[in-house]
DOVOVEX-901179 format. One record per residue (C-alpha): y, z, x. Coordinates in steps of 0.5 Angstrom, whole numbers, padded with zeros to 4 digits, always signed. Each point is the difference from the previous one (the first is absolute). Example, Ala and Ser with C-alpha at 12.3 -4.5 7.8 and 13.67 -1.06 7.14 Angstrom:
# residues 2
-0009+0016+0025 +0007-0002+0002 
***
This chain:
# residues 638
+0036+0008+0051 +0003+0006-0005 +0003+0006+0003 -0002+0006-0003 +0005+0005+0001 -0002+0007-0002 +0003+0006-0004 -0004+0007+0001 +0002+0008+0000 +0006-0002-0004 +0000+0000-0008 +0001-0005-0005 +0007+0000-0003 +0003-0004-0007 +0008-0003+0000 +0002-0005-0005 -0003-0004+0005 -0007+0002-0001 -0004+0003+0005 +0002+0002+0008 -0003+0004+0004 +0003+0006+0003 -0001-0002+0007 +0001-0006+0005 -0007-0003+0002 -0004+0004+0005 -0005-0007+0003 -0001-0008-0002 -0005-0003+0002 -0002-0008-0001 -0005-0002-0005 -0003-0007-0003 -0003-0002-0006 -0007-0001+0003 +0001+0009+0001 -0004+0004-0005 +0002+0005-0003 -0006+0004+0005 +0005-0002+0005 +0006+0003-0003 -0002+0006-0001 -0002+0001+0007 +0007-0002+0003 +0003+0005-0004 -0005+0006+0002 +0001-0002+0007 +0007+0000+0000 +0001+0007-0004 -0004+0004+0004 -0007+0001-0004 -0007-0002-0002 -0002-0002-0008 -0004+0007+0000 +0007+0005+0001 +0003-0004-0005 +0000-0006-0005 +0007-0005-0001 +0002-0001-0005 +0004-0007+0000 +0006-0003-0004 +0004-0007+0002 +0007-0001-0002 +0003-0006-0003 +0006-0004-0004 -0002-0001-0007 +0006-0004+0000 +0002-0007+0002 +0007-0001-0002 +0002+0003+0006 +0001+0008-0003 -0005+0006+0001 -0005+0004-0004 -0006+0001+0006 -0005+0003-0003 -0007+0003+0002 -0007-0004+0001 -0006+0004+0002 -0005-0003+0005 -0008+0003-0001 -0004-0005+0003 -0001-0008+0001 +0002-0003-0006 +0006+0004+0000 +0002-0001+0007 -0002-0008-0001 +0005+0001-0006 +0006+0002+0004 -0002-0005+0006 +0001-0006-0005 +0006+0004-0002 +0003+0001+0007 -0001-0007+0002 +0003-0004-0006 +0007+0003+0001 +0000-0006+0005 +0004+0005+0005 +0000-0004+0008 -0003+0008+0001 -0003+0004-0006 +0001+0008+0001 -0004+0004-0004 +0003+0008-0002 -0007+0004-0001 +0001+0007-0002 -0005+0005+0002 -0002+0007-0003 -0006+0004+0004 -0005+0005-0004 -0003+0005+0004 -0007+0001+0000 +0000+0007+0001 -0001+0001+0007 +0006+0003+0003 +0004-0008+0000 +0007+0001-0002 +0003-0007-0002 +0008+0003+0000 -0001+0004+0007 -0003-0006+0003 +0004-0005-0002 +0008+0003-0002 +0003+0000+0006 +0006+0003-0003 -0003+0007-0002 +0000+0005+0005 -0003+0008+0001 +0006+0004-0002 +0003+0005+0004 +0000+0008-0002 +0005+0000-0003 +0000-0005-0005 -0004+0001-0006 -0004-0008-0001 +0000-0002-0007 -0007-0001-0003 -0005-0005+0002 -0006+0002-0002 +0000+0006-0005 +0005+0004-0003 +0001+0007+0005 -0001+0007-0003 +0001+0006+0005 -0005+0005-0004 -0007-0001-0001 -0003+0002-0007 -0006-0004+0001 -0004-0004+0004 +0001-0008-0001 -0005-0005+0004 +0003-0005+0006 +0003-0005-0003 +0003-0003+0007 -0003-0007-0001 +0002-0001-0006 +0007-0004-0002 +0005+0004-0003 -0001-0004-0007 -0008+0002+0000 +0000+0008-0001 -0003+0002-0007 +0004+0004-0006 -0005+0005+0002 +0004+0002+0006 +0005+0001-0004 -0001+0005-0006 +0006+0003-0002 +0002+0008+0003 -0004-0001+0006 +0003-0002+0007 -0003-0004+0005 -0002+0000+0007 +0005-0002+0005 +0001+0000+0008 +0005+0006+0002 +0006-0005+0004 +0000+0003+0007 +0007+0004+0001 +0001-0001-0007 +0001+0005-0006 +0002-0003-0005 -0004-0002-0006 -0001-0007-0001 -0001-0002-0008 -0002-0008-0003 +0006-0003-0005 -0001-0001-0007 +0001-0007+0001 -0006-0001+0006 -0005+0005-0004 +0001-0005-0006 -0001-0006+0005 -0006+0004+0002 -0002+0001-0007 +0000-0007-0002 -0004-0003+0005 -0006+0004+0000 -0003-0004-0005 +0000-0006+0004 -0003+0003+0006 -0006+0005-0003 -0002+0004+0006 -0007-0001-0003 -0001-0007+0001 +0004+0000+0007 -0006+0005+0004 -0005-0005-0003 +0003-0006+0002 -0003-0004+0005 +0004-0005+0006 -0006-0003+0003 +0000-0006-0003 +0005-0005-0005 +0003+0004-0005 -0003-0004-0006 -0007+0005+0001 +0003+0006+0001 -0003+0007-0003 +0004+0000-0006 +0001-0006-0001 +0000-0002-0008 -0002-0007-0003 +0000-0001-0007 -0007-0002+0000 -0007-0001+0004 +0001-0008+0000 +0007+0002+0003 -0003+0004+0005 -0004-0004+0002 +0005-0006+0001 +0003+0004+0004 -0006+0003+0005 -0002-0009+0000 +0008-0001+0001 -0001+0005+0006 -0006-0002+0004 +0002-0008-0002 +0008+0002+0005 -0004+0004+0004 -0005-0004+0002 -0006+0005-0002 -0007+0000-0005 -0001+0005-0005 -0005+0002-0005 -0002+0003-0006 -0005+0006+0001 +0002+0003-0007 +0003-0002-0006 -0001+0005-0006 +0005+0002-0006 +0002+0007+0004 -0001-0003+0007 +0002-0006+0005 -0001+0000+0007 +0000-0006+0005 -0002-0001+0007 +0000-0005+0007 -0006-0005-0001 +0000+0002+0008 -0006+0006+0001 +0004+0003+0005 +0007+0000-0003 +0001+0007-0003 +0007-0004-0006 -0001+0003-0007 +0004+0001-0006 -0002+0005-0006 +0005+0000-0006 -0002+0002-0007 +0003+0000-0006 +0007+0003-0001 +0001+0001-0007 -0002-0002-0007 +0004-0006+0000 -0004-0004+0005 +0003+0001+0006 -0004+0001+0007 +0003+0003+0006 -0003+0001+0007 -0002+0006+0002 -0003+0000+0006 +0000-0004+0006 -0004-0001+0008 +0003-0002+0006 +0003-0007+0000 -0005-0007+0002 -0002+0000+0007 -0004-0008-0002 +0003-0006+0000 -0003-0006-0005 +0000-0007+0001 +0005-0004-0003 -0005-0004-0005 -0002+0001-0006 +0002+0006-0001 -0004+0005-0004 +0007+0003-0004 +0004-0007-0001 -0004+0000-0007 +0003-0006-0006 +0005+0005-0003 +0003+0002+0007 +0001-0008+0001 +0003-0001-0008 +0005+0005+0002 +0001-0003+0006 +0001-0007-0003 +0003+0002-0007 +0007-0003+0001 -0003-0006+0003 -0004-0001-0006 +0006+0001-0006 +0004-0006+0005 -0005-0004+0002 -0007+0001-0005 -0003-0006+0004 +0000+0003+0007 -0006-0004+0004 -0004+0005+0004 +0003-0002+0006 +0008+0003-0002 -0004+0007-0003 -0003+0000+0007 +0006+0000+0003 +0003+0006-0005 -0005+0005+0001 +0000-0002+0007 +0008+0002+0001 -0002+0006-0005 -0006+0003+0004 +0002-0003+0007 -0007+0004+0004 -0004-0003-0005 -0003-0007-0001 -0003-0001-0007 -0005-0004-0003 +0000-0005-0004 -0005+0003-0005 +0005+0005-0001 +0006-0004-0001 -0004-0004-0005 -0001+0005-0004 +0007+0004+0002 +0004-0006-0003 -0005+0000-0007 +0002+0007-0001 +0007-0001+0002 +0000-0006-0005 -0004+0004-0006 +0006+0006+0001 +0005-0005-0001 -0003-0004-0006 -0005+0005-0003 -0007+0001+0002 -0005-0007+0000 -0004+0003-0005 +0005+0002-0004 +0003-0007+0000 -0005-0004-0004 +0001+0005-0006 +0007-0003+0000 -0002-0006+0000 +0001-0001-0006 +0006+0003-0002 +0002-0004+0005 -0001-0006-0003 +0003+0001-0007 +0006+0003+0004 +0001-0007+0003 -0003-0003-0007 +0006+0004-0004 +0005-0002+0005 -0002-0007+0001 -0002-0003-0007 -0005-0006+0000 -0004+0004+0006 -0008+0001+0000 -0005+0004+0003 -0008+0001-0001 -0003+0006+0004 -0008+0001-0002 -0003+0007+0003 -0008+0002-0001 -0002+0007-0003 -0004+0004+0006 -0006+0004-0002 +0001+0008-0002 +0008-0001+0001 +0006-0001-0005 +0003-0004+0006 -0001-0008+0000 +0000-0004+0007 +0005-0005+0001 -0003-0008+0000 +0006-0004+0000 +0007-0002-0002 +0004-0007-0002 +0007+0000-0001 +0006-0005-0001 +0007+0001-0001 +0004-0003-0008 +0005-0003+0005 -0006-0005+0005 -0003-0001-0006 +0006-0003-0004 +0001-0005+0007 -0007-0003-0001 +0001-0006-0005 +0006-0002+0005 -0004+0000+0006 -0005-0004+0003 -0007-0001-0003 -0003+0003+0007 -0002+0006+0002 -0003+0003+0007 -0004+0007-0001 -0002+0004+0006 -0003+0007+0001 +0003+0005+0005 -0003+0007+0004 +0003+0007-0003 +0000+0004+0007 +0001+0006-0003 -0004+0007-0001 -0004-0004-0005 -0002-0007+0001 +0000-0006-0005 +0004-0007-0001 +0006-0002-0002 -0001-0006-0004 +0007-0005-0002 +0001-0007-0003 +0006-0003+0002 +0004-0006-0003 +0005-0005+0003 +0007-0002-0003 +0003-0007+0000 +0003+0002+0007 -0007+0002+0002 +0002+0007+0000 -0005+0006-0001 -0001+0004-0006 -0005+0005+0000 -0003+0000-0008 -0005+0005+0000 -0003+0006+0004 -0007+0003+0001 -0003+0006+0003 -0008-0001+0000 -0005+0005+0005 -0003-0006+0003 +0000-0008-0001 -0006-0002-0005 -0001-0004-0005 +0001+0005-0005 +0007+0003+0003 +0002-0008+0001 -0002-0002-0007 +0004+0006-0004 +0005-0002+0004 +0001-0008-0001 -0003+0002-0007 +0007+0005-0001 +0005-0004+0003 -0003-0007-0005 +0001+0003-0006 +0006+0006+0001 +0004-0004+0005 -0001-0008+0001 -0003-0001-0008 -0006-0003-0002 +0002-0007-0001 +0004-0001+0007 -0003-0005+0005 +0000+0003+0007 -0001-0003+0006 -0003+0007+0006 -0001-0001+0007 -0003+0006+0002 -0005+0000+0007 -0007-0001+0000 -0002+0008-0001 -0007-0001-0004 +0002+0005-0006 +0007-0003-0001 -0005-0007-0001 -0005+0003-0005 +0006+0003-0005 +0002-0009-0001 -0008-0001-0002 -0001+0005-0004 +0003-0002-0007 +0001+0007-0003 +0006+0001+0004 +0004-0006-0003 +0001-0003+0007 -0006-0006+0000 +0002-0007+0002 -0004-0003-0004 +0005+0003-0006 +0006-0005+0003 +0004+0007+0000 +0000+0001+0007 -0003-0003+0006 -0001+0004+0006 +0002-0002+0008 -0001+0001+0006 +0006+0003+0006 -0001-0005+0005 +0004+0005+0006 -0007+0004-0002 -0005-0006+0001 +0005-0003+0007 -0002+0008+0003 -0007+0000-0001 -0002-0008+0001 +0003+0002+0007 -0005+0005+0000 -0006-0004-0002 +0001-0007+0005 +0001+0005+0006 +0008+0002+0000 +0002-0008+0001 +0006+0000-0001 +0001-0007-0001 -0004+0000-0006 +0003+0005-0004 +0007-0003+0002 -0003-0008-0003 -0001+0004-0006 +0005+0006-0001 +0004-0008+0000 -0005-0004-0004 -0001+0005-0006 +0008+0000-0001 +0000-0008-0001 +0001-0003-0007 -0002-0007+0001 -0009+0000-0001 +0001-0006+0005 +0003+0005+0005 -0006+0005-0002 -0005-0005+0002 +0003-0001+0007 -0002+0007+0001 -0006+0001-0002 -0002-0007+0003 +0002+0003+0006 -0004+0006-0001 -0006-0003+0000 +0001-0004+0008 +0002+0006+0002 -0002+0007-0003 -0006-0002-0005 -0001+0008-0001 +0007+0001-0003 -0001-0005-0005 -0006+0003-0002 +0004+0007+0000 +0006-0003-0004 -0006-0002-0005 -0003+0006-0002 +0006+0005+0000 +0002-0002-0007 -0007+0000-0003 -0002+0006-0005 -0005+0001+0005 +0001-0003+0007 -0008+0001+0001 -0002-0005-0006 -0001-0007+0002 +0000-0003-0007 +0007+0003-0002 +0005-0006+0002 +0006+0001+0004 +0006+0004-0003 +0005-0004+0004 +0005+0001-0005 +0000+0007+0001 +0003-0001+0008 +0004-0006+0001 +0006-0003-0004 -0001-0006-0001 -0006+0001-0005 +0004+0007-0003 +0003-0005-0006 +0008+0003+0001 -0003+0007-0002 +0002+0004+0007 +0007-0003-0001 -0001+0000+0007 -0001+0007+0001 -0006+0001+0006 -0001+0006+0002 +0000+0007-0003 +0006+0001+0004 +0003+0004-0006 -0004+0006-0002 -0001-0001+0008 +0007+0002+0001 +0001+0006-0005 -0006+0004+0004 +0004+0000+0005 +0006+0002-0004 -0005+0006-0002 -0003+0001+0006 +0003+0007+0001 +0001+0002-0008 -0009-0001+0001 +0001+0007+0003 +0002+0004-0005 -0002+0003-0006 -0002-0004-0007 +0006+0002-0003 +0004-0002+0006 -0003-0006+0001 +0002-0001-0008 +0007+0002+0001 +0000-0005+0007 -0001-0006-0004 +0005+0002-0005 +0006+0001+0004 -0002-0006+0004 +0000-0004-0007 +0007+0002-0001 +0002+0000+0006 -0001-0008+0000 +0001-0001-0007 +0007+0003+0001 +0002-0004+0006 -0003-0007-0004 +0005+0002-0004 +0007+0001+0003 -0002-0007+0004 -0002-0004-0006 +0007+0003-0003 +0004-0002+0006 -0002-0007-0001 -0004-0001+0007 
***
C-alpha cells in the first residue's frame, strides 16, 4: 500500500530545496500498484469537490533527485498509465516500511462557472467594505471607456493583450462603500503580459474536457502518423475501436467501429511544415470493445511497446513479448499474428530494414574480410526480368582465423542445415570440425533458399576448394538427408568416394531415432544397437547382428538398406561401413553422430531471427568470442 497525500488550492513554490508547496496536505487516500491511472483521477475529483466536466487536473509528483541524504525535489508530471506506472515503480523501490507519495494538483476550469481557488482555499474570504482586496482576477479601473467581454471564467494568466491596449481603461466592479480608485502595479501588469502567450484565449474557448487530454481540439502533433498513434494509444488505454471514415491530404477524420456510438475526431493540416492539429471532436465513447484482438494494437504500436526490451534482449521469445505489451495495454490481449510481425519491425528499426539487409551483405563481408585477413566469402544472386535489381541465391562463408586451424585438427567433419525463422524463410548451412580436445570449430557458414541438391553442392563445392584444399582427405558425417546423399555421387563437385579424397558416413543418433520408428517403438532394440554400433571389435559386431536376426529380422533388413545409395535397389550390396565402427576403417576417429554442427544450430537458435546481416554479424562475434576465450585458457596453461 502507498499513502497518497494531496497537495490542492496552494501554489508551487521553489527554495534551495527545490520545490514545495505553499500549503499543508488537504486529503490522503491509500493506493496499491494494481490502481490505474482511472482510478487516481477519480479519487482526486472526489475529494476536491468537482466533476472531469467543471475542470480538468493537472498532476505533478515531488520527488528527491538526491540520494546522498541532501535535498533537490523536483517535479514529475503524471498524464496517464505509463507515467502513473512510472512513478508507481518509483515509490516502491524506495523500500520504505510505508511509501508516501507528495501529488501536487492544479485544476482547470471548463468554463462553466468552477472556480478551483474559491473552492479549494480555505484561507481566502470575502472582504469586508472597508477594506479594498487585491486583485484576482483582473486588473480593477473605476471609469468605463469601453465595453470589455466577461472574462470571469478565465484565469488571470489567460487574458489577451488585446485587453489591454495602451490609453484605454478597463472594466471593473465599483467596491461597495468605497470610493477610492484601485489601479494594477506595473510589477503585476508586466506579469500579466508575460503569460498571455502561454494561455491564448483563443485556444482556451475551443478546448474541450470530454475525454483525455491527448485528443483535445487544439491539440498539435507533429504529423499524421503521430496523430494517429496517439488516437491508437487512446482507444488501446481506454479499451475502445475507432476507424477511419476519411483519410485525405486536407482532412482526417475517425469514428467508433460502434453504429451507435456518436465518438469522432476531425483534425486537419496545421501549417506547411506537416504538422496536423484536431479541430473537432464529438461526445466521448459510450461503447465498450472486447479485450481480444483489438482493432487499434497495430505492428508499430507493439514495436514501440517492446522497442527497450529489443535493444536488451533482440532475441525476446514471443511469450516475453507477450507479457510486455500486456503490462503496456492492460485491457487488451493481443494476438500472436501481431506480436509476430510487432517484433520484425522492432528488429527492422533497430537493425535496418530486411530488405535493406541484404544489399548490405557484402559490404559486410569485405568489412570482416578487411579486418580479418585470411577470411572468405561467395554470394551469387540472378538478374529478374525488366529490373536493374538482382534476386539473392545464396552466400558461403568462413572466417582467416577457422581456415589457419584446419591442418591442426582432426580429419572429420559434420554438416548440417537449420531453419532461418525470420521474415524470410531459408536455410543455414554449417560444417564443424573437431580439435585434439573434441571441441567444436564452426569452418564455414551458409545461407540457401532451401535444401537441394544444387544449394548443398555450391556449398561442399565452395567449402573443398576455399577452406579445406583440394587434396585434403576428409572424412563427413551428415544424416540421411536424400540431397546431402547425391552431392557424394556426383563427381563434378569434388566430393566422389570413388576419388579416395573423402568418404562420406552416416550419424548413428539419426539412424537410432528412425529404426526405433520402424520396428514399432521397441525400445529394446534401438538400445542393442545404439551399443553395438559403437563397438570396435567385428567380433562383437556379429554378435548383434546375430541377434537381430532370432529377435527382430525387419531391423536387420532396415540397417541393410540405410547405407545404400538407393535403398530400394535390391542388387546394390549393403554399405555397412557407412553406419558401424568396426567396418569405418579408423575414418570417424570415433566421432559417431553430428553432434557438432548439432550443436552450433542450437547456438544459433536465436540469432535464426534476424536479418541476413545480423545473422552474419552473430557468427562473427560468436567466432571471436570463443577464439578469445581458447586463448586466455591455452595461455594460462590449463
Amino acid at each position: 500500500m502507498i499513502c497518497v497525500k494531496l497537495f490542492v488550492g496552494g501554489e508551487i513554490q521553489y527554495n534551495s530545496d527545490g520545490a514545495f508547496y505553499s500549503i499543508r496536505p488537504k486529503f490522503s487516500f491509500p493506493v496499491t500498484v494494481n490502481h490505474a491511472f482511472d482510478y487516481l483521477e477519480n479519487e482526486i475529483y472526489k475529494r476536491v469537490g468537482c466533476t472531469v466536466s467543471q475542470a480538468s487536473l493537472k498532476i505533478q509528483a515531488r520527488f528527491n533527485l538526491r540520494q546522498d541524504g541532501q535535498r533537490d525535489y523536483q517535479l514529475i508530471p503524471v498524464t496517464d498509465q505509463e507515467s502513473w506506472k512510472m512513478i508507481l515503480d518509483i515509490v516502491t523501490s524506495f523500500q520504505q516500511r510505508l511509501p508516501v507519495l507528495d501529488l501536487y494538483v492544479e485544476l482547470e476550469s471548463n468554463h462553466n462557472g468552477f472556480n478551483s481557488q474559491l473552492d479549494l482555499n480555505s484561507q481566502i474570504h470575502i472582504p469586508s467594505s472597508n477594506r479594498i482586496p487585491e486583485p484576482r482576477t483582473r486588473p480593477s479601473f473605476i471609469r468605463v471607456r469601453k465595453p470589455v467581454p466577461d472574462y470571469s471564467h478565465v484565469p488571470v494568466d489567460a487574458i489577451d493583450d488585446n485587453s489591454l491596449e495602451s490609453g484605454d481603461e478597463m472594466l471593473s466592479d465599483e467596491i461597495e462603500g468605497s470610493d477610492e480608485e484601485v489601479r494594477p502595479t506595473s510589477q503585476s501588469q508586466s506579469q500579466l503580459r508575460s503569460r498571455v502567450s502561454q494561455y491564448p484565449i483563443t485556444v482556451r474557448d475551443n478546448m474541450s474536457r470530454t475525454f483525455d487530454k491527448p485528443l483535445a481540439v487544439g491539440t498539435v502533433y507533429e504529423s499524421k502518423a503521430a496523430l494517429r498513434a496517439a488516437i491508437n494509444k487512446f482507444h488501446l488505454e481506454h479499451n475502445y475501436k475507432c476507424k477511419v471514415k476519411y483519410n485525405g491530404a486536407t482532412r482526417f477524420n475517425v469514428v467508433c467501429t460502434d453504429d451507435f456510438c456518436k465518438f469522432s475526431v476531425i483534425a486537419n493540416p496545421h501549417n506547411l511544415s506537416g504538422s496536423w492539429i484536431i479541430k473537432k471532436q464529438a461526445i466521448p465513447h459510450t461503447c465498450k470493445a472486447t479485450p481480444h484482438g483489438h482493432y487499434q494494437l497495430t505492428a508499430e504500436l507493439v514495436a514501440r511497446a517492446i522497442d527497450n526490451t529489443m535493444r536488451k534482449n533482440m532475441c525476446a521469445t514471443i511469450n516475453h513479448i507477450r507479457d510486455v505489451v500486456k503490462s503496456t495495454y492492460r485491457k487488451v490481449t493481443p494476438k500472436y499474428n501481431k506480436l509476430w510481425r510487432g517484433r520484425e519491425l522492432a528488429i527492422a528499426n533497430l537493425l535496418g530494414s530486411w530488405e535493406n539487409s541484404y544489399n548490405l551483405l557484402i559490404p559486410l563481408f569485405e568489412a570482416i574480410k578487411r579486418t580479418n585477413p585470411g577470411s572468405k566469402y561467395c554470394v551469387t544472386s540472378f538478374p529478374i526480368e525488366n529490373s536493374p535489381n538482382r534476386h539473392f541465391k545464396a552466400a558461403a562463408w568462413a572466417y582467416g582465423p577457422c581456415i589457419a586451424a584446419i591442418p591442426f585438427l582432426r580429419p572429420v567433419i559434420s554438416i548440417d542445415a537449420c531453419f532461418m525463422s525470420g521474415r524470410y524463410k531459408g536455410r543455414l548451412l554449417m560444417a564443424c570440425g573437431y580439435d585434439a580436445e573434441n571441441r567444436l570449430l564452426p569452418l564455414a557458414f551458409g545461407i540457401v533458399e532451401k535444401e537441394s541438391v544444387e544449394n548443398w553442392g555450391f556449398f561442399m563445392r565452395w567449402l573443398q576448394l576455399e577452406v579445406i584444399g583440394n587434396n585434403r582427405f576428409m572424412c563427413v558425417i551428415s544424416d540421411r538427408h536424400l540431397k546431402i546423399k547425391s552431392v557424394f555421387q556426383d563427381p563434378h563437385l569434388g566430393w566422389d568416394e570413388s576419388t579416395n579424397i573423402c568418404v562420406h558416413r552416416l550419424c548413428s543418433q539419426h539412424v537410432v531415432d528412425n529404426l526405433f520408428k520402424h520396428v514399432g517403438r521397441r525400445k529394446e532394440v534401438s538400445d542393442k544397437f545404439k551399443i553395438g554400433v559403437n563397438k570396435k571389435k567385428p567380433r562383437r559386431l556379429q554378435e548383434m547382428i546375430q541377434d537381430f536376426e532370432i529377435s527382430c529380422p525387419e531391423a536387420l533388413d532396415y540397417l541393410n538398406k540405410v547405407g545404400k545409395r538407393n535403398s530400394n535397389d535390391e542388387d546394390e550390396l549393403p554399405c555397412l561401413e557407412k553406419l558401424y565402427q568396426a567396418m569405418d576403417g579408423g575414418h570417424r576417429w570415433e566421432i559417431m553422430t553430428t553432434n557438432g554442427s548439432e550443436s552450433l544450430n542450437n547456438v544459433f537458435k536465436l540469432t535464426r531471427r534476424l536479418p541476413i546481416t545480423a545473422i552474419v554479424q552473430g557468427t562473427f562475434y560468436k567466432m571471436t568470442s570463443w577464439f578469445r576465450e581458447r586463448r586466455k585458457k591455452s595461455s594460462s596453461g590449463t
